[in-house]
PDB file of N, CA, C, O and CB in Angstrom:
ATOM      1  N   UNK A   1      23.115   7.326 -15.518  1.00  0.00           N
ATOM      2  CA  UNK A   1      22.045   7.629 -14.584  1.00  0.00           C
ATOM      3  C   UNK A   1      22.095   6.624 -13.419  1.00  0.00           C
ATOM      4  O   UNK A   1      21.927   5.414 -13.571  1.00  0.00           O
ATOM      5  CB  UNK A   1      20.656   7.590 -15.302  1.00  0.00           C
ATOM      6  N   UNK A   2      22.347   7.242 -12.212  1.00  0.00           N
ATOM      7  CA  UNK A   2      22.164   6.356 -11.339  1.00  0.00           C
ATOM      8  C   UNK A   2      20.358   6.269 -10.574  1.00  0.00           C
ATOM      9  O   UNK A   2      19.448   7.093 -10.486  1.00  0.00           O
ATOM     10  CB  UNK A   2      23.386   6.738 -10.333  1.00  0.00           C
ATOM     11  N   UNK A   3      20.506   4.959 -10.186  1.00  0.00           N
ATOM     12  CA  UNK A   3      18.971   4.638  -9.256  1.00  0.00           C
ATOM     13  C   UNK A   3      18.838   4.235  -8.326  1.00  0.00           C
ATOM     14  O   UNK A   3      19.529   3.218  -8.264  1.00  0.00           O
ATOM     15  CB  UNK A   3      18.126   3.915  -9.565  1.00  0.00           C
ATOM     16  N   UNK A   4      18.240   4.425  -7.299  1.00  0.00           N
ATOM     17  CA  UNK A   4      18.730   4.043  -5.975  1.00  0.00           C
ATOM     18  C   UNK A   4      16.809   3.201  -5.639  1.00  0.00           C
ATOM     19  O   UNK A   4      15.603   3.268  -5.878  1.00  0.00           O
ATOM     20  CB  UNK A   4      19.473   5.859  -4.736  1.00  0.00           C
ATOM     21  N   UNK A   5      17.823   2.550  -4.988  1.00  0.00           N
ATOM     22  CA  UNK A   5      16.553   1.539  -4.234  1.00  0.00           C
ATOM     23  C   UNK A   5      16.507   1.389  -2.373  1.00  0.00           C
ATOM     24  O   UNK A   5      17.425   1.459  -1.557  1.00  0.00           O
ATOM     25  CB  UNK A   5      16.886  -0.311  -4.896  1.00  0.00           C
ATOM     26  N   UNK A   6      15.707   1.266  -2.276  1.00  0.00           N
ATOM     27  CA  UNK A   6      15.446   1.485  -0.605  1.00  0.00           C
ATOM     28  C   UNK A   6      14.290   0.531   0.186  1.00  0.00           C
ATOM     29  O   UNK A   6      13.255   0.386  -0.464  1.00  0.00           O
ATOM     30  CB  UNK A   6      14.894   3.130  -0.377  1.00  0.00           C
ATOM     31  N   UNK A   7      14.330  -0.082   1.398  1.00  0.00           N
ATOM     32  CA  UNK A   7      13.802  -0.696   2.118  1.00  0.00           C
ATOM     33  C   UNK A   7      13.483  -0.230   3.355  1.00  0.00           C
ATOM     34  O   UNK A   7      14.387  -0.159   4.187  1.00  0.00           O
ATOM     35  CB  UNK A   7      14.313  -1.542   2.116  1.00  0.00           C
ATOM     36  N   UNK A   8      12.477   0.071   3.618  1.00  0.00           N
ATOM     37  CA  UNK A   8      12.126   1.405   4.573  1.00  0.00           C
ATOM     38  C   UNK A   8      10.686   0.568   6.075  1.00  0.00           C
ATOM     39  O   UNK A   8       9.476   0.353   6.003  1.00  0.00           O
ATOM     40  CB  UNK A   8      11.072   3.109   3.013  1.00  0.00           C
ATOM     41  N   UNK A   9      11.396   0.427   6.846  1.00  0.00           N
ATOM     42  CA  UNK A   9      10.098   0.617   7.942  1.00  0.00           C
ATOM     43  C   UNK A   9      10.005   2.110   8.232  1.00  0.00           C
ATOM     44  O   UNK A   9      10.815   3.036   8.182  1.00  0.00           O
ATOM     45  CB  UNK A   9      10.332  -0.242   9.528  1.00  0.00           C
ATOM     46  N   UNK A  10       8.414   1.975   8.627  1.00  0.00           N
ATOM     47  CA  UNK A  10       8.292   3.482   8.652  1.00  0.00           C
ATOM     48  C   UNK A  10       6.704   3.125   9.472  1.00  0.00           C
ATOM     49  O   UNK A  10       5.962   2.147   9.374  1.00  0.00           O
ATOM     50  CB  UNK A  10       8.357   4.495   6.803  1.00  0.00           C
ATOM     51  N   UNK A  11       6.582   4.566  10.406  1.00  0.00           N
ATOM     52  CA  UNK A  11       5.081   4.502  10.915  1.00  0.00           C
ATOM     53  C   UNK A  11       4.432   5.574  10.650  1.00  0.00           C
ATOM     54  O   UNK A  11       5.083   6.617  10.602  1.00  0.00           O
ATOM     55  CB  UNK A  11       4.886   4.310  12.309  1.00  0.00           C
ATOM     56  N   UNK A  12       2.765   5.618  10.370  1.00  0.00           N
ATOM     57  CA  UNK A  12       2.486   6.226  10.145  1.00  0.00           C
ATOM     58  C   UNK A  12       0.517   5.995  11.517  1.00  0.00           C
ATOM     59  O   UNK A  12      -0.429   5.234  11.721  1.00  0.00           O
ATOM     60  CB  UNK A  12       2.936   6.216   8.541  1.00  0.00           C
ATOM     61  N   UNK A  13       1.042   7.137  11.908  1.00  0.00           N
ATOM     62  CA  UNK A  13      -0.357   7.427  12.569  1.00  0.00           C
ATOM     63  C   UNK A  13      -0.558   6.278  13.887  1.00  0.00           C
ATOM     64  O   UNK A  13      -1.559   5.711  14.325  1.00  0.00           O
ATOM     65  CB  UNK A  13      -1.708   7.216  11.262  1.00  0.00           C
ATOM     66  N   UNK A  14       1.096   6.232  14.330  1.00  0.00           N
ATOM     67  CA  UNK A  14       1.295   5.299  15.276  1.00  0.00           C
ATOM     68  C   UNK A  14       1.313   3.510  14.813  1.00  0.00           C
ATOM     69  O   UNK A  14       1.438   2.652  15.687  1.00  0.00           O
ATOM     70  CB  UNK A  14       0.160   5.672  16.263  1.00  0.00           C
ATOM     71  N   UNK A  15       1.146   3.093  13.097  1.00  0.00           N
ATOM     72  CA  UNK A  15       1.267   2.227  12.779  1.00  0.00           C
ATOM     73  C   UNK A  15       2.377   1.592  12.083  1.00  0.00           C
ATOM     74  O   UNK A  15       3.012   2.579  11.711  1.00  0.00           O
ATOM     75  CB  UNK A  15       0.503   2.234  12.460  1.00  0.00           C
ATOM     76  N   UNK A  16       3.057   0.500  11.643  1.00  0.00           N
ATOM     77  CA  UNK A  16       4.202   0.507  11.040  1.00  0.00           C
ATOM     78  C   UNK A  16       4.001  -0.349   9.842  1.00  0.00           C
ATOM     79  O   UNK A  16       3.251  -1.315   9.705  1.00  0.00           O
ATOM     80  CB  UNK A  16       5.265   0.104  11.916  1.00  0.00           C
ATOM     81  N   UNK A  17       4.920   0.267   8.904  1.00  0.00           N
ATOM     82  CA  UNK A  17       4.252  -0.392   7.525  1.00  0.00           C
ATOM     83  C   UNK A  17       5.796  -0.168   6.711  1.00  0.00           C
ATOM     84  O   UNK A  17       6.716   0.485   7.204  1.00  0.00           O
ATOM     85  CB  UNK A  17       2.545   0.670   6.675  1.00  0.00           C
ATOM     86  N   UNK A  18       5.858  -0.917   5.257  1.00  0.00           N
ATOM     87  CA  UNK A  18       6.952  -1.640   4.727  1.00  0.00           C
ATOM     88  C   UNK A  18       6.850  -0.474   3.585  1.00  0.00           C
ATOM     89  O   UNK A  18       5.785  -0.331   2.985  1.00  0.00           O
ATOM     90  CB  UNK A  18       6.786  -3.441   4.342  1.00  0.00           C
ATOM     91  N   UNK A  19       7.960   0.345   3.299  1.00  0.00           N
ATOM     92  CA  UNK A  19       8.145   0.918   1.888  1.00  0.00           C
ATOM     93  C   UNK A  19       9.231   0.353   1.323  1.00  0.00           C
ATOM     94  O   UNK A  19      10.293   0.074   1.880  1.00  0.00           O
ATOM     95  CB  UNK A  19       8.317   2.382   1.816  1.00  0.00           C
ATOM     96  N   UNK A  20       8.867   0.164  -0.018  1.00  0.00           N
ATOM     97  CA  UNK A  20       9.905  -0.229  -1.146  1.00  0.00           C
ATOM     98  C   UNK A  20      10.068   1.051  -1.765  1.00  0.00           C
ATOM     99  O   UNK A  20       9.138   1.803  -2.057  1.00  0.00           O
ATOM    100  CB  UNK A  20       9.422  -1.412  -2.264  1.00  0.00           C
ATOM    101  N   UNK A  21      11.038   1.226  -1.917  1.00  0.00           N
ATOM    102  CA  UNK A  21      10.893   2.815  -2.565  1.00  0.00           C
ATOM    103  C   UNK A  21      11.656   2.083  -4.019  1.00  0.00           C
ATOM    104  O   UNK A  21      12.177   0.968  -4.061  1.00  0.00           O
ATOM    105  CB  UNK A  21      12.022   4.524  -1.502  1.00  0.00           C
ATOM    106  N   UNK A  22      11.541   3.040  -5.108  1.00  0.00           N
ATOM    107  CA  UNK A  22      12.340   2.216  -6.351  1.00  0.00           C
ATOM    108  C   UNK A  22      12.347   3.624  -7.030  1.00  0.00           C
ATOM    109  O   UNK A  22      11.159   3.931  -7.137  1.00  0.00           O
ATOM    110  CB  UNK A  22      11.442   0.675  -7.349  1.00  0.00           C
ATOM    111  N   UNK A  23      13.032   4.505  -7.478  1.00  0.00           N
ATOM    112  CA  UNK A  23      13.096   5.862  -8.503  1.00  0.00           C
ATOM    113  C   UNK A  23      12.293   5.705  -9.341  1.00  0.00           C
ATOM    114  O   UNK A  23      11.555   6.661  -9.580  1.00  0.00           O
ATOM    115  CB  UNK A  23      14.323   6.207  -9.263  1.00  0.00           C
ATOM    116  N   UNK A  24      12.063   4.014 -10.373  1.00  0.00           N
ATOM    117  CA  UNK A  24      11.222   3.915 -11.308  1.00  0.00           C
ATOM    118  C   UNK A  24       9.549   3.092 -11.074  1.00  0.00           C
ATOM    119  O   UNK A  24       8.726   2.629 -11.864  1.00  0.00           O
ATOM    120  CB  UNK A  24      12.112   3.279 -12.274  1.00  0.00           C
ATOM    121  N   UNK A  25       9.587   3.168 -10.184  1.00  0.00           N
ATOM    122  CA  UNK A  25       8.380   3.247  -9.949  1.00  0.00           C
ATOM    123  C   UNK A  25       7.165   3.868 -10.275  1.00  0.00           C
ATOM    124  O   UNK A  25       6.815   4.875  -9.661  1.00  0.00           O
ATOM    125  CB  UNK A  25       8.451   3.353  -9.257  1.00  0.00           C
ATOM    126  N   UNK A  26       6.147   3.150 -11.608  1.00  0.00           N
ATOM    127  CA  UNK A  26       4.890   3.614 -11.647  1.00  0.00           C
ATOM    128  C   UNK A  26       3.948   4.116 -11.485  1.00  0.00           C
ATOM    129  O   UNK A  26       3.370   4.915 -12.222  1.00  0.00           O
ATOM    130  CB  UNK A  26       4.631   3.465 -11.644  1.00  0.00           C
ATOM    131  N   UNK A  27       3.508   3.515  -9.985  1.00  0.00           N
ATOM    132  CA  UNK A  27       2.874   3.775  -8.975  1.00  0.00           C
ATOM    133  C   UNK A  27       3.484   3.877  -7.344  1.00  0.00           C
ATOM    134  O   UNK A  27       3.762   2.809  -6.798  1.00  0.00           O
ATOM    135  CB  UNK A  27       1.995   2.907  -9.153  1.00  0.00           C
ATOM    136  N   UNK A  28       3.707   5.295  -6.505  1.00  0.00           N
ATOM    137  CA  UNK A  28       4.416   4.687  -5.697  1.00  0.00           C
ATOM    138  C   UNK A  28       3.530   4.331  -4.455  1.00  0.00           C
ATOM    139  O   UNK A  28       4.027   3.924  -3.404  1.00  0.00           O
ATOM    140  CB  UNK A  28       5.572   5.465  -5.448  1.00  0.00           C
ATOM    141  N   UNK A  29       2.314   4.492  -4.623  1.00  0.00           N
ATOM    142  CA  UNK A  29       1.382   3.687  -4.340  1.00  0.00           C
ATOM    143  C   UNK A  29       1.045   2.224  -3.913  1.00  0.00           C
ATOM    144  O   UNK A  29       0.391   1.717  -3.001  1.00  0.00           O
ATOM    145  CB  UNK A  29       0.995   3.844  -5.046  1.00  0.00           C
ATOM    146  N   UNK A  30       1.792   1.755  -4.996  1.00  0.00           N
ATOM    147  CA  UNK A  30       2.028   0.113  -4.657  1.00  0.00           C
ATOM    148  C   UNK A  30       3.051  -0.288  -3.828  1.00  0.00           C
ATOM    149  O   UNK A  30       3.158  -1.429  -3.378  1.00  0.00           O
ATOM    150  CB  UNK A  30       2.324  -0.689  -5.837  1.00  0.00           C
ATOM    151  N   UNK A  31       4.016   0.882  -3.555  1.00  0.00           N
ATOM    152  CA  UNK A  31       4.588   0.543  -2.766  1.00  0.00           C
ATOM    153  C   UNK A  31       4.884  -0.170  -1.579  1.00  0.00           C
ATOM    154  O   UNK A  31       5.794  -0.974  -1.381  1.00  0.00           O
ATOM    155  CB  UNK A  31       4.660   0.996  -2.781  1.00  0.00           C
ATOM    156  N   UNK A  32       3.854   0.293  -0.692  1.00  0.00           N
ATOM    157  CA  UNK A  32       3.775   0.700   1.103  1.00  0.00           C
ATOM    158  C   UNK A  32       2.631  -0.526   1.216  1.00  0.00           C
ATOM    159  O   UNK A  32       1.537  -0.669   0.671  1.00  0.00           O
ATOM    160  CB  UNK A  32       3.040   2.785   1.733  1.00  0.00           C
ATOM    161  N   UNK A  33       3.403  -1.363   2.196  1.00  0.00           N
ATOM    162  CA  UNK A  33       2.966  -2.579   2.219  1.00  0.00           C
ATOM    163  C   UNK A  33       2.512  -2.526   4.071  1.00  0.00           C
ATOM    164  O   UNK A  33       3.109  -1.666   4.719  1.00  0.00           O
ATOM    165  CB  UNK A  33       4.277  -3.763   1.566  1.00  0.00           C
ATOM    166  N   UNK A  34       1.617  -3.320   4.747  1.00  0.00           N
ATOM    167  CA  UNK A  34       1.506  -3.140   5.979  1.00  0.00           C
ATOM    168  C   UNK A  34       2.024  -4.518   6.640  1.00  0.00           C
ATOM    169  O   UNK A  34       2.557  -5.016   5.648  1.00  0.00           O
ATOM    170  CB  UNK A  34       0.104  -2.707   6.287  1.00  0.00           C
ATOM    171  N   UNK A  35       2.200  -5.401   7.620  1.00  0.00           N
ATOM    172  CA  UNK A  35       3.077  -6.314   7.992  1.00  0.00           C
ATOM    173  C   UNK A  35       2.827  -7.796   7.532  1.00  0.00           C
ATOM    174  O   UNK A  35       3.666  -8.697   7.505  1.00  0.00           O
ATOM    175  CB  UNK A  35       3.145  -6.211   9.342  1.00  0.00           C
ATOM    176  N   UNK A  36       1.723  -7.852   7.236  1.00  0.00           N
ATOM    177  CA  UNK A  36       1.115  -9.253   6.504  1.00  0.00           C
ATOM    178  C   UNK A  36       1.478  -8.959   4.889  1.00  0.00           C
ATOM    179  O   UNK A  36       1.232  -9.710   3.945  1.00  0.00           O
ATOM    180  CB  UNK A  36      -0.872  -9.481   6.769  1.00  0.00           C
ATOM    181  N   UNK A  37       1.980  -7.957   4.857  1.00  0.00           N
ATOM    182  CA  UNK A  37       1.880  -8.099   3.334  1.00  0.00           C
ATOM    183  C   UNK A  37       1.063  -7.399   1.867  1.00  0.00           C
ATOM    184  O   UNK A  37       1.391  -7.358   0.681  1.00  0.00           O
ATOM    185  CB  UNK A  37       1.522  -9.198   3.372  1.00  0.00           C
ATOM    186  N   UNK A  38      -0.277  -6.843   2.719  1.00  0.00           N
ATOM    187  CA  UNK A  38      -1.261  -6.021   1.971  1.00  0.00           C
ATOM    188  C   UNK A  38      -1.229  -5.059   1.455  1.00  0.00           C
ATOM    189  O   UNK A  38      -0.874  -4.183   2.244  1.00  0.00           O
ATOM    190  CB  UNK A  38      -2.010  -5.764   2.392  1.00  0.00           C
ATOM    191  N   UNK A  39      -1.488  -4.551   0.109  1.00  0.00           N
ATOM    192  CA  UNK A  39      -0.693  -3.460  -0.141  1.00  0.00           C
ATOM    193  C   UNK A  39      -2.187  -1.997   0.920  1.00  0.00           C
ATOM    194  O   UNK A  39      -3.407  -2.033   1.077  1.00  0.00           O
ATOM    195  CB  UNK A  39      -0.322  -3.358  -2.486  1.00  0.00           C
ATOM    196  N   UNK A  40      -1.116  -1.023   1.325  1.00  0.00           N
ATOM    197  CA  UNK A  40      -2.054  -0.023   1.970  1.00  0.00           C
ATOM    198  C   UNK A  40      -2.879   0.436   1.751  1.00  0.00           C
ATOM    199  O   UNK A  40      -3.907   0.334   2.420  1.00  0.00           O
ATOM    200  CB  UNK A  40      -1.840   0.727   2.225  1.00  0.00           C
ATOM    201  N   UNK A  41      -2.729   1.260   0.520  1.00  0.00           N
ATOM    202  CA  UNK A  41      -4.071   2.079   0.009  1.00  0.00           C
ATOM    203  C   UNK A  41      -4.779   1.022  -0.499  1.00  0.00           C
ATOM    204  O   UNK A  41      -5.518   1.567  -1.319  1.00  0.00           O
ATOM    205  CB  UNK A  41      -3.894   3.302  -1.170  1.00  0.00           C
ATOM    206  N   UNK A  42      -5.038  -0.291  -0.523  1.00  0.00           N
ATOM    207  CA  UNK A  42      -6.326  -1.072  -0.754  1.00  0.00           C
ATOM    208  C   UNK A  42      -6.659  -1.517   0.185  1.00  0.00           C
ATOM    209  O   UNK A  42      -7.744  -2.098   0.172  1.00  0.00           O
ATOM    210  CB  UNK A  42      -6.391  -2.024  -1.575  1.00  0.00           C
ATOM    211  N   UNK A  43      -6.038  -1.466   1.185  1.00  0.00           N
ATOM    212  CA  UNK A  43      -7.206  -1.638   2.750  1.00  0.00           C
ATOM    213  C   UNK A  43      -6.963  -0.780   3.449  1.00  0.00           C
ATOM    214  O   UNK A  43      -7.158   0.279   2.854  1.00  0.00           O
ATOM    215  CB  UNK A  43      -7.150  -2.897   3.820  1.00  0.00           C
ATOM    216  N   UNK A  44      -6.469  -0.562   4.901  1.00  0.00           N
ATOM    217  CA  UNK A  44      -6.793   0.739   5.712  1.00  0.00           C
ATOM    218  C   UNK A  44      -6.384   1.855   5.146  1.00  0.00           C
ATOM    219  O   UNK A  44      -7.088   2.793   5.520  1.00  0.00           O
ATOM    220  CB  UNK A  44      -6.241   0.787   7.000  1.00  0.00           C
ATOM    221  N   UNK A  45      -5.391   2.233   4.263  1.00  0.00           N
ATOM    222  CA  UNK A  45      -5.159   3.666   4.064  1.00  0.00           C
ATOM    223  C   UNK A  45      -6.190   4.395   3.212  1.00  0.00           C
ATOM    224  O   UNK A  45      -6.271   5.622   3.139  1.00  0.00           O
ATOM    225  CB  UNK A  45      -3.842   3.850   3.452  1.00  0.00           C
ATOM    226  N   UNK A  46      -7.120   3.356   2.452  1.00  0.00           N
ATOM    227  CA  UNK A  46      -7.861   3.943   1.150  1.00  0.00           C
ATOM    228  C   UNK A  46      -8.471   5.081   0.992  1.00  0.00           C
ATOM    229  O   UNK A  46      -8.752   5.679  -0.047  1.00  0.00           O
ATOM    230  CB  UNK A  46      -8.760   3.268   0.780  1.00  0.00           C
ATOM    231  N   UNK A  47      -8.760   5.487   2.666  1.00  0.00           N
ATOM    232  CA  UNK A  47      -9.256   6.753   2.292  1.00  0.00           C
ATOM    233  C   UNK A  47      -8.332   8.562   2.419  1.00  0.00           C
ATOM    234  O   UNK A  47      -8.614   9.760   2.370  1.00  0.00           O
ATOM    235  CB  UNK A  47     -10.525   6.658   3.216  1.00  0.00           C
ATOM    236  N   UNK A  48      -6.982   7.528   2.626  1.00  0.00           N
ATOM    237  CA  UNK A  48      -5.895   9.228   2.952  1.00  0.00           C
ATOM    238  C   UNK A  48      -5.281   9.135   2.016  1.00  0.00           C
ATOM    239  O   UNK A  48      -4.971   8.196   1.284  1.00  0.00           O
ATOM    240  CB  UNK A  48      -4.701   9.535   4.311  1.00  0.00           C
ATOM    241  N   UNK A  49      -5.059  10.330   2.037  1.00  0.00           N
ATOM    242  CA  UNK A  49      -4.635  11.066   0.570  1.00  0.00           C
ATOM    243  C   UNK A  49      -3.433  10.460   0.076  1.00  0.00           C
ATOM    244  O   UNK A  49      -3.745   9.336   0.472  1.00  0.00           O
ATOM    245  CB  UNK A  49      -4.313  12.717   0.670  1.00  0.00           C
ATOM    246  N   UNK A  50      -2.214  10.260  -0.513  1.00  0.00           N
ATOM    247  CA  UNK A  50      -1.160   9.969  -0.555  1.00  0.00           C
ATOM    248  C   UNK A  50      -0.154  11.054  -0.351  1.00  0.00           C
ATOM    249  O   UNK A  50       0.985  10.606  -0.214  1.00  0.00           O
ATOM    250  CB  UNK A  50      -1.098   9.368  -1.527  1.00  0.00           C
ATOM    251  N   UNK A  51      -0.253  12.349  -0.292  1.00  0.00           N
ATOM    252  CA  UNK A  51       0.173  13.190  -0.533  1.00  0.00           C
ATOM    253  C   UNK A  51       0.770  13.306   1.163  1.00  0.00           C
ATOM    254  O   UNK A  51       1.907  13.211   1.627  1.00  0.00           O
ATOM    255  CB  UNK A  51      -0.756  14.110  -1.323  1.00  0.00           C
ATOM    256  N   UNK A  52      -0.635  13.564   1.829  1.00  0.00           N
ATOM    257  CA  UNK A  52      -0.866  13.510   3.359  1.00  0.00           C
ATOM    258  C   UNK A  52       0.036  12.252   3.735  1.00  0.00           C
ATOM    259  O   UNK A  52       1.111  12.488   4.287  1.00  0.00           O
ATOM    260  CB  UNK A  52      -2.595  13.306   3.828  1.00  0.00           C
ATOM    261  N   UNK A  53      -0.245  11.217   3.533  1.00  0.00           N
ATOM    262  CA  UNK A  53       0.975  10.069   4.093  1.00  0.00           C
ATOM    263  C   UNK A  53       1.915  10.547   3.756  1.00  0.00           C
ATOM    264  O   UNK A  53       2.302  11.257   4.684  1.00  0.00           O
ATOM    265  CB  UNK A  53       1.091   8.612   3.625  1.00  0.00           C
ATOM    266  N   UNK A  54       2.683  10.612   2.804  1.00  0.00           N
ATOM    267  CA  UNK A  54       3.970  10.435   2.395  1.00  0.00           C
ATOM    268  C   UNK A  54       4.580  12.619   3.617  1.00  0.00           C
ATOM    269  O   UNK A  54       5.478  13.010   4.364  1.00  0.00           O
ATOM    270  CB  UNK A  54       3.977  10.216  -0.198  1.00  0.00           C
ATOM    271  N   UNK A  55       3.936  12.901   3.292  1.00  0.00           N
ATOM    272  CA  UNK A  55       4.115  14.209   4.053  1.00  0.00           C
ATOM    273  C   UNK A  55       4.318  13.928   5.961  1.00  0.00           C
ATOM    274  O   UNK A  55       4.980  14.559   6.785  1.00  0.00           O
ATOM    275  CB  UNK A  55       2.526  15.212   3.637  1.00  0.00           C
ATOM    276  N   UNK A  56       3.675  13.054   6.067  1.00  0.00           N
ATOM    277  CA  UNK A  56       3.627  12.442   8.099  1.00  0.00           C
ATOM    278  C   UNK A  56       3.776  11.106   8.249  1.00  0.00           C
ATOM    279  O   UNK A  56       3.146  10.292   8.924  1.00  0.00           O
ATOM    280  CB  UNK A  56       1.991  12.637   9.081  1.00  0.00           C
ATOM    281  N   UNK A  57       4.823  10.985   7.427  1.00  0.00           N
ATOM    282  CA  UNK A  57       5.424   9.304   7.867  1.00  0.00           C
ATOM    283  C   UNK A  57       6.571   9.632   8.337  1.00  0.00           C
ATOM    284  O   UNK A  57       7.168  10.637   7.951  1.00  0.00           O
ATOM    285  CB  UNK A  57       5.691   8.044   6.624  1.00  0.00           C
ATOM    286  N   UNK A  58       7.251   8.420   9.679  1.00  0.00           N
ATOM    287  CA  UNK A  58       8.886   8.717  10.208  1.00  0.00           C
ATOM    288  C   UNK A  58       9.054   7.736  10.015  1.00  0.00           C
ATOM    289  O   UNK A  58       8.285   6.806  10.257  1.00  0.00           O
ATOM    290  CB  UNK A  58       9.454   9.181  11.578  1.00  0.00           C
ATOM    291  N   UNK A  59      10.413   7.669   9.385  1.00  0.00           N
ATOM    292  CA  UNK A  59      11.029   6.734   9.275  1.00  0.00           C
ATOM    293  C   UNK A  59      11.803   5.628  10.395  1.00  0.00           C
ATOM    294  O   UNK A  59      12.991   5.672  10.715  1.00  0.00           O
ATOM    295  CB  UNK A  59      11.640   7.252   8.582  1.00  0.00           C
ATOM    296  N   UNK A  60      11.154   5.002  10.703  1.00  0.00           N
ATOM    297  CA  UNK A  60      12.071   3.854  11.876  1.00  0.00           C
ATOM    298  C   UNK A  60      13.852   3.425  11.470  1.00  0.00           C
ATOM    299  O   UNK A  60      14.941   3.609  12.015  1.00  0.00           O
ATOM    300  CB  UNK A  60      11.065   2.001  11.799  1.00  0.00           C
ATOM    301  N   UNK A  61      13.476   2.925  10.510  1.00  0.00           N
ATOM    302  CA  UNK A  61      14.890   2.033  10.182  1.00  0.00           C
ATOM    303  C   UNK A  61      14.856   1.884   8.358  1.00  0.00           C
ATOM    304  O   UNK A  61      14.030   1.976   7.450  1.00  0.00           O
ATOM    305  CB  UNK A  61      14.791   0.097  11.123  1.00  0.00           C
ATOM    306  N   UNK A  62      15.944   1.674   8.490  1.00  0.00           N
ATOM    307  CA  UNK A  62      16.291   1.776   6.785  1.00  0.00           C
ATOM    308  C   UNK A  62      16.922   0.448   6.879  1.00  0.00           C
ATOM    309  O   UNK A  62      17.948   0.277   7.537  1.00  0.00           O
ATOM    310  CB  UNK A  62      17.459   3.199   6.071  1.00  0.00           C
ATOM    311  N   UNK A  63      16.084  -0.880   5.968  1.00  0.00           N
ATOM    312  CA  UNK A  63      16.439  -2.404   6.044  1.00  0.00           C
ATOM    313  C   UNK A  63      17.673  -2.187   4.624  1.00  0.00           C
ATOM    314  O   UNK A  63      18.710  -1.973   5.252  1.00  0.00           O
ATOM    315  CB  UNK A  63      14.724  -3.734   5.715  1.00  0.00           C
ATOM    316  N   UNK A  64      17.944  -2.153   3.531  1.00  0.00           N
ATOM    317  CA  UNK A  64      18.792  -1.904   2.667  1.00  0.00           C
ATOM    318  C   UNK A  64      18.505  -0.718   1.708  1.00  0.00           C
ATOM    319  O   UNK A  64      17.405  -0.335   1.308  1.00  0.00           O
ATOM    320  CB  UNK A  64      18.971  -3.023   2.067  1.00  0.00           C
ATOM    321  N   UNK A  65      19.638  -0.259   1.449  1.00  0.00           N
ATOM    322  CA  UNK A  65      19.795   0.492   0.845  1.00  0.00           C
ATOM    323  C   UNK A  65      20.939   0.644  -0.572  1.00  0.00           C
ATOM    324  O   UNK A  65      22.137   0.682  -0.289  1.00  0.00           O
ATOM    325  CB  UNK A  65      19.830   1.109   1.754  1.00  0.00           C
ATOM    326  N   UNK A  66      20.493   0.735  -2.187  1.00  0.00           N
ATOM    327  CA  UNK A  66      21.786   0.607  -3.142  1.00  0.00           C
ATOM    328  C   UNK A  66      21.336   1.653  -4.011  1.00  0.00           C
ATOM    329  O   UNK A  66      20.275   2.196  -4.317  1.00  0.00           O
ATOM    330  CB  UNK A  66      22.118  -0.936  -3.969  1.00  0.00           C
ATOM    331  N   UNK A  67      22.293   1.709  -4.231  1.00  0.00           N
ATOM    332  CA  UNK A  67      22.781   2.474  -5.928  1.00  0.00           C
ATOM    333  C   UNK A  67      23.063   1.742  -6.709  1.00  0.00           C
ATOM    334  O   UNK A  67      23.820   0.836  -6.362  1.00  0.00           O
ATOM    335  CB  UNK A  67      23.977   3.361  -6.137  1.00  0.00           C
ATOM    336  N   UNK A  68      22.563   1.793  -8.198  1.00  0.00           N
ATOM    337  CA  UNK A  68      23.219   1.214  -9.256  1.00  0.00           C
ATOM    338  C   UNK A  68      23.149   2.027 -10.460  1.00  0.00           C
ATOM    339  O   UNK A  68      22.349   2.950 -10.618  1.00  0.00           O
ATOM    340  CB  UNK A  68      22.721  -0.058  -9.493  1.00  0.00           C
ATOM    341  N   UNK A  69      23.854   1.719 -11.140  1.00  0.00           N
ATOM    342  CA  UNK A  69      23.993   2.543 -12.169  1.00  0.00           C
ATOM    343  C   UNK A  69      22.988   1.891 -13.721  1.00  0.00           C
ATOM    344  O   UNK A  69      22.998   2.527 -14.775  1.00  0.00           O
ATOM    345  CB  UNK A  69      25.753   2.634 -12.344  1.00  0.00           C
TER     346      UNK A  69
END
């Protein structure tokens, strides 16, 4: 089984914010970090849906990217 991991700027709603993406990820929720560090949905995003973000986010730049097995 391979798993891939990812380092993602990305904006959303004209803002720019940090995804860790990980396949095994729990929550991917905890992901999406904003530039200080905070995770999103516990301060400004708390009240949008996740569904809705992850559906109208663009991706800026891709910081690393792996596969491992």
């Amino acid at each position: 089984m391979v798993h891939m991991y990812q380092i993602r700027i990305f904006e959303f709603e004209y803002n720019g914010y940090i995804l860790l993406e990980n396949m095994e990820s729990s929550s991917p929720r905890s992901t999406i970090f904003e530039c200080q560090g905070d995770g999103e949905f516990e301060t400004t995003l708390k009240d949008v849906h996740y569904n809705n973000f992850i559906k109208n986010i663009r991706t800026s730049k891709v910081l690393k990217s792996k596969n491992w097995p």
